[in-house]
N, CA, C and O of each residue as an XYZ file, in Angstrom:
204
protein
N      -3.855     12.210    -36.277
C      -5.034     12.091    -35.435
C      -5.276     10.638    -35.029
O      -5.887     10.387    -33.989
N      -4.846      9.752    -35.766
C      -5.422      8.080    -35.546
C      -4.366      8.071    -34.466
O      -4.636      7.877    -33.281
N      -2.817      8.350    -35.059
C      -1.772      7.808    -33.775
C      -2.022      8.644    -32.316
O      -1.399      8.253    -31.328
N      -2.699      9.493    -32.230
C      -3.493     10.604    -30.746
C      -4.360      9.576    -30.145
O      -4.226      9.126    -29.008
N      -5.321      9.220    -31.062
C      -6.591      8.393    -30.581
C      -6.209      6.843    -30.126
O      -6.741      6.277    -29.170
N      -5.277      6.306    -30.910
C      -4.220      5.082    -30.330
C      -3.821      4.989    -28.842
O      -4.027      4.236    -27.891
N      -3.040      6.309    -29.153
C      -2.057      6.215    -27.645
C      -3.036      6.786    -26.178
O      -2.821      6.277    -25.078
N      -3.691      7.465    -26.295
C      -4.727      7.865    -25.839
C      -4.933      6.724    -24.761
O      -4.568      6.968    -23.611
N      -5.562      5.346    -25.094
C      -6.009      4.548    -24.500
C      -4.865      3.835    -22.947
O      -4.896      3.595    -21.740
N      -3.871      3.784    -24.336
C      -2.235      3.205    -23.137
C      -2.194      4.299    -22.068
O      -2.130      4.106    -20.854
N      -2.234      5.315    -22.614
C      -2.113      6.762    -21.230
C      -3.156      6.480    -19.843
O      -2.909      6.448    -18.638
N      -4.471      6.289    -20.660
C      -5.614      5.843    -19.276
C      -5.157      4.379    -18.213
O      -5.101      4.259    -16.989
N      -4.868      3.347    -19.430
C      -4.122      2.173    -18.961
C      -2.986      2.761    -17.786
O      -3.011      2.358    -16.623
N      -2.383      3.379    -18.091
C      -1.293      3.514    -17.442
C      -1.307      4.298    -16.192
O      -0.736      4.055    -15.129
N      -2.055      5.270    -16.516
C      -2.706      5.753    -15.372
C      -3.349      5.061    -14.332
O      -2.965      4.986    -13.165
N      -4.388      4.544    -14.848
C      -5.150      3.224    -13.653
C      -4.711      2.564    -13.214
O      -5.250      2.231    -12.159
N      -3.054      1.611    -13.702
C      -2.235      0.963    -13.679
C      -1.813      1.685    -11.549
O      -1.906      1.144    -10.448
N      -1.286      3.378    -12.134
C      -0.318      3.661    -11.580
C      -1.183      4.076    -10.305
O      -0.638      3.930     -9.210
N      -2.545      4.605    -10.350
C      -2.755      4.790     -8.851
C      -3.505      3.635     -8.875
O      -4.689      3.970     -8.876
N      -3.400      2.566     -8.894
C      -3.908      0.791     -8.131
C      -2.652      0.555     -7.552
O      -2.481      0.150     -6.403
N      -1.758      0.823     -8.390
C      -0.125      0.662     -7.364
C       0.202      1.698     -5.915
O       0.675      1.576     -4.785
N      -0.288      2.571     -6.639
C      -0.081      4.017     -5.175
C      -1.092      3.560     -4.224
O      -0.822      3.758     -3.040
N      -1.935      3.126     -4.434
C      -3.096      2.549     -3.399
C      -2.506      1.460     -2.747
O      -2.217      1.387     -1.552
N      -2.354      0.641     -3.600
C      -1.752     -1.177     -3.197
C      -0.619     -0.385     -1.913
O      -0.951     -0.463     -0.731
N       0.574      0.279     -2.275
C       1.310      0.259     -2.130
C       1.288      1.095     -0.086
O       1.930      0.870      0.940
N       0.161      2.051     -0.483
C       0.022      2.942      0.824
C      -0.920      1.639      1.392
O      -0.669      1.448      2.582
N      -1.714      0.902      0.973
C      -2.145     -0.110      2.294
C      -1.266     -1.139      2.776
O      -1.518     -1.598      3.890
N      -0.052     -1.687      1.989
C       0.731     -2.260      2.264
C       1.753     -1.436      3.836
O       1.990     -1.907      4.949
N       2.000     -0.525      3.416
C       2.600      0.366      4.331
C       1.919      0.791      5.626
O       2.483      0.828      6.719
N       0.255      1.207      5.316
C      -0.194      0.534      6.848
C      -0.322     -0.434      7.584
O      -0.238     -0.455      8.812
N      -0.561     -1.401      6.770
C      -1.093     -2.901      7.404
C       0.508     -3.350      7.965
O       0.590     -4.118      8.924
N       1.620     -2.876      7.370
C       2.915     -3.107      7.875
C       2.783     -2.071      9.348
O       3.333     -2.709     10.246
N       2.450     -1.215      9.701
C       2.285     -0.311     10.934
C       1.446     -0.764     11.725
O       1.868     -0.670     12.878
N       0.540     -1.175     11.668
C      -0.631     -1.810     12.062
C       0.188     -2.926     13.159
O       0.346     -2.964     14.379
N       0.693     -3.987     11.731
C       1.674     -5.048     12.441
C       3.005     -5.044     13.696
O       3.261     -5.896     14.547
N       3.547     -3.989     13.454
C       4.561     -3.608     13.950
C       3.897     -2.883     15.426
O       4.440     -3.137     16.501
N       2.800     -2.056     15.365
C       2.239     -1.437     16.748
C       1.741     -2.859     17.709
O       1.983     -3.051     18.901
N       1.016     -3.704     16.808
C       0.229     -4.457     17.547
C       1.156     -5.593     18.404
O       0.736     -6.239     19.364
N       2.474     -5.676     17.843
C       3.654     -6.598     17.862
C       4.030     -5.776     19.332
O       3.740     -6.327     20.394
N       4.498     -4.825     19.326
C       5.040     -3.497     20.224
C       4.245     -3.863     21.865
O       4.528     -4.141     23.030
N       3.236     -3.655     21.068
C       2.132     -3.955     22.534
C       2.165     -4.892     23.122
O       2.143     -4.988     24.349
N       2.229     -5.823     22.258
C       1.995     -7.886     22.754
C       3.698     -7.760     23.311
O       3.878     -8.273     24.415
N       4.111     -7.550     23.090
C       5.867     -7.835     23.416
C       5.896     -6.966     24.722
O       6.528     -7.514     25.626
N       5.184     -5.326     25.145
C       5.639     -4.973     26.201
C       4.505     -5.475     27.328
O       4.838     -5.490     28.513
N       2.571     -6.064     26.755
C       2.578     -6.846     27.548
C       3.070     -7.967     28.434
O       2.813     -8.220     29.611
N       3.889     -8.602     27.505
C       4.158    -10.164     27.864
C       5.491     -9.857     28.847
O       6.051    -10.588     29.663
N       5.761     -8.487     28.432
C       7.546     -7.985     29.590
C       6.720     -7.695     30.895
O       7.225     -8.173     31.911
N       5.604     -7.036     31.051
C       4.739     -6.770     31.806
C       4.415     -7.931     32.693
O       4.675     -7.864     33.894
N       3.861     -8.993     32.168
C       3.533     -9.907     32.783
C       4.468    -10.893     33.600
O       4.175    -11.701     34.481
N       5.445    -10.632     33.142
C       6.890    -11.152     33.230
C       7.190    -10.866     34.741
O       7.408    -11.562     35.732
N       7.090     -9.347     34.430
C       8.554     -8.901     35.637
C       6.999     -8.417     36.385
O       6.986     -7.891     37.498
């Protein structure tokens, strides 16, 4: 029962751990889309302005 009530704590740790990473990880992946659309646009403005 003590070694249940021990490990117990590392499990929550690890958990909180793991969706702050799944979070981190899915805003990283928009703010990378975000970048890449806004890039897309400025680049076919500036072809725009061009020709």
């Amino acid at each position: 029962m003590l070694r249940k009530a021990l490990a117990t704590p590392s499990l929550e740790k690890i958990r909180d751990r793991a969706f702050e990473g799944a979070f981190f990880g899915v805003a990283l992946i928009a703010m990378a889309g975000w970048v890449y659309f806004i890039t897309l646009l400025l680049v076919k403005f500036f072809f725009w302005f061009l020709g």
